[in-house]
C-alpha positions as CSV (number, residue, x, y, z in Angstrom):
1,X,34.6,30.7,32.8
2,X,35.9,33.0,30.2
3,X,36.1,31.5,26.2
4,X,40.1,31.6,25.8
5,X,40.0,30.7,21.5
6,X,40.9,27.3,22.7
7,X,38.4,24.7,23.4
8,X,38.9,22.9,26.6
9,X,40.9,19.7,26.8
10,X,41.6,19.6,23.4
11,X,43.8,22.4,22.7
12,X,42.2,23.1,19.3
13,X,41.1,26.7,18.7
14,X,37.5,27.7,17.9
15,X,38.5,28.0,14.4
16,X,40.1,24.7,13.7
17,X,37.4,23.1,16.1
18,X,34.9,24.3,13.5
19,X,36.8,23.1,10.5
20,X,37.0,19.7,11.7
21,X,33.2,19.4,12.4
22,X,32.2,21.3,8.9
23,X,34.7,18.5,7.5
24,X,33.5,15.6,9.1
25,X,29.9,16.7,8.3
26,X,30.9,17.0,4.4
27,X,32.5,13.2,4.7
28,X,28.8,12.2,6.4
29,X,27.0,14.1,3.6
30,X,29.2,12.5,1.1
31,X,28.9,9.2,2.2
32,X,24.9,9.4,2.4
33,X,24.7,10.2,-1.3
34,X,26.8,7.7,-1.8
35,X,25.9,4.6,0.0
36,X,22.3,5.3,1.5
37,X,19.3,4.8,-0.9
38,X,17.1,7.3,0.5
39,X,19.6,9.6,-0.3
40,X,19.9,9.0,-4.2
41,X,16.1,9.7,-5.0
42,X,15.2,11.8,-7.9
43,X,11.5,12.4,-9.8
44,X,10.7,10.2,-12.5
45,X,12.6,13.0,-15.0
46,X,15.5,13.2,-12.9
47,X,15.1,17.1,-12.9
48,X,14.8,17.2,-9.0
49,X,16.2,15.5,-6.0
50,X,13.7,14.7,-3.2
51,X,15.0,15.2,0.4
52,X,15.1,12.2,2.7
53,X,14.3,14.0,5.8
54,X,11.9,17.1,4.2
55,X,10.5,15.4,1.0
56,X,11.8,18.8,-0.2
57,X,12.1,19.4,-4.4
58,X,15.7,20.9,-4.8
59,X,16.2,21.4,-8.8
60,X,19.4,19.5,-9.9
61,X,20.8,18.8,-13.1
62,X,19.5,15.4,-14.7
63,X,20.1,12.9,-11.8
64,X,23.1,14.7,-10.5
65,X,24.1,14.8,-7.1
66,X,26.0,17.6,-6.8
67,X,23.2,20.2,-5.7
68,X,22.0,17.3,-3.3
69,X,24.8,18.2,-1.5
70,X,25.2,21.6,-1.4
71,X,21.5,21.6,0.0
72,X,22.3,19.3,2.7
73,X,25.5,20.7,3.7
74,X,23.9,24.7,4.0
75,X,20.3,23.7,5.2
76,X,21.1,21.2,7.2
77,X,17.4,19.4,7.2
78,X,18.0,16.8,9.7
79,X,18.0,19.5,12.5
80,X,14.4,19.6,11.7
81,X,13.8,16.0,12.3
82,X,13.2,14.4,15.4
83,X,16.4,12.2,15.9
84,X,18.3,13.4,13.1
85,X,16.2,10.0,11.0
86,X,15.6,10.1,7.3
87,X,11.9,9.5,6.1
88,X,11.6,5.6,5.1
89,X,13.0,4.6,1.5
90,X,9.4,3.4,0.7
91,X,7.7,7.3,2.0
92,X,10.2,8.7,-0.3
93,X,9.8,6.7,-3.2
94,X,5.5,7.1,-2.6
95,X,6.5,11.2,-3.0
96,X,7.9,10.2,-6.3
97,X,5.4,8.3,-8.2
98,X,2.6,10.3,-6.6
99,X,4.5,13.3,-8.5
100,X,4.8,11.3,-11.4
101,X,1.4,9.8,-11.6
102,X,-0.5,13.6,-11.5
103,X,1.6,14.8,-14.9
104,X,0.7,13.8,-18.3
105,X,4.0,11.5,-18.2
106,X,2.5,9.1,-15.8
107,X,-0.8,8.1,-17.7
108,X,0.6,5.4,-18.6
109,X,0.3,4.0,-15.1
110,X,-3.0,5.1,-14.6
111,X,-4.1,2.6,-16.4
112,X,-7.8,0.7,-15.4
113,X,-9.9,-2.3,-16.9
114,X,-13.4,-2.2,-17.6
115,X,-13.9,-3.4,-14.4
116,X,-12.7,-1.2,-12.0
117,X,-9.1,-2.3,-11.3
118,X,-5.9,-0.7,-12.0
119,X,-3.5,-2.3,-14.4
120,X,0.0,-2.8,-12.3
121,X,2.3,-2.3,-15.2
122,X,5.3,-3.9,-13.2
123,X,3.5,-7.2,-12.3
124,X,1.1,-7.2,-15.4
125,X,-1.7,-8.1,-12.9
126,X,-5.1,-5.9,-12.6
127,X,-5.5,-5.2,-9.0
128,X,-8.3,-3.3,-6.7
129,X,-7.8,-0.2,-5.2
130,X,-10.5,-0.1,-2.7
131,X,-10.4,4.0,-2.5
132,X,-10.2,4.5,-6.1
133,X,-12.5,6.4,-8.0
134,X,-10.9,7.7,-11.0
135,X,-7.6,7.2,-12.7
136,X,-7.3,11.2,-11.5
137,X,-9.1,11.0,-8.2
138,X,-5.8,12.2,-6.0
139,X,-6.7,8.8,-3.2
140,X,-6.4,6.7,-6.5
141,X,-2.8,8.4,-7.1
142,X,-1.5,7.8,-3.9
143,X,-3.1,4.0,-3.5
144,X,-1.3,3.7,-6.8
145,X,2.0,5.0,-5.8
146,X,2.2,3.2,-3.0
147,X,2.0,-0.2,-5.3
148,X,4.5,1.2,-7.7
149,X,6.7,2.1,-4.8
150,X,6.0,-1.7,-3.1
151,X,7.9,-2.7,-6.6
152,X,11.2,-0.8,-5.5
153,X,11.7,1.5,-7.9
């Protein structure tokens, strides 16, 4: 069968065809940033916007969508991912404070008592992290991102 410039049974052309599937994909896009949590994550300085599906760092101005988009409308990322899924809100949110907690900024919540345990500073309660070390030891940032994440935030 020989490609006519009109697709079959619908009567659109190629062109138009297209239009209406870049458009629909800009109202999906739109509506994630919106509406879906994992889609409105930014580092702790609000300088970046982390990628639900890649975990990828795209520059943005303080907390601002805008760039968000643009990335996900050219690069597409969810090709990449089996399903088309989003990492979970609580993976992305453990890629933020891990960021956070390895730059000076995040000291503060690398906090730990004279005996060992970490000082949660959203629940005010020392707890153990069994594979902590260090404040610095990179298993002790992760174990406490994942608590700060547990919080929500």
């Amino acid at each position: 069968m020989q490609w006519s410039g009109t697709t079959p049974n619908t009567g659109l052309t190629s062109a138009s065809l297209k239009a209406k599937v870049l458009d629909q994909l800009n109202h999906r896009v739109v509506t994630a940033l919106a509406e879906d949590p994992t889609f409105q994550v930014h580092t702790m300085d609000g300088s970046r916007w982390i990628c639900p599906y890649t975990g990828t760092l795209v520059p943005c101005a303080p907390h601002s969508l805008a760039e968000a988009q643009r990335y996900l409308f050219q690069c597409q990322p969810w090709a990449a991912r089996r399903g088309g899924k989003t990492r979970p809100l609580h993976q992305i949110l453990v890629q933020k404070w891990t960021l956070h907690l390895a730059t000076d900024a995040g000291a503060d919540h690398r906090r730990f008592d004279t005996t060992g345990h970490w000082l949660d500073p959203v629940s005010k309660q020392p707890r153990l992290l069994p594979k902590a070390r260090s404040a610095t030891d990179p298993t002790a940032l992760v174990e406490i991102a994942t608590a700060l994440a547990s919080h929500g935030t």
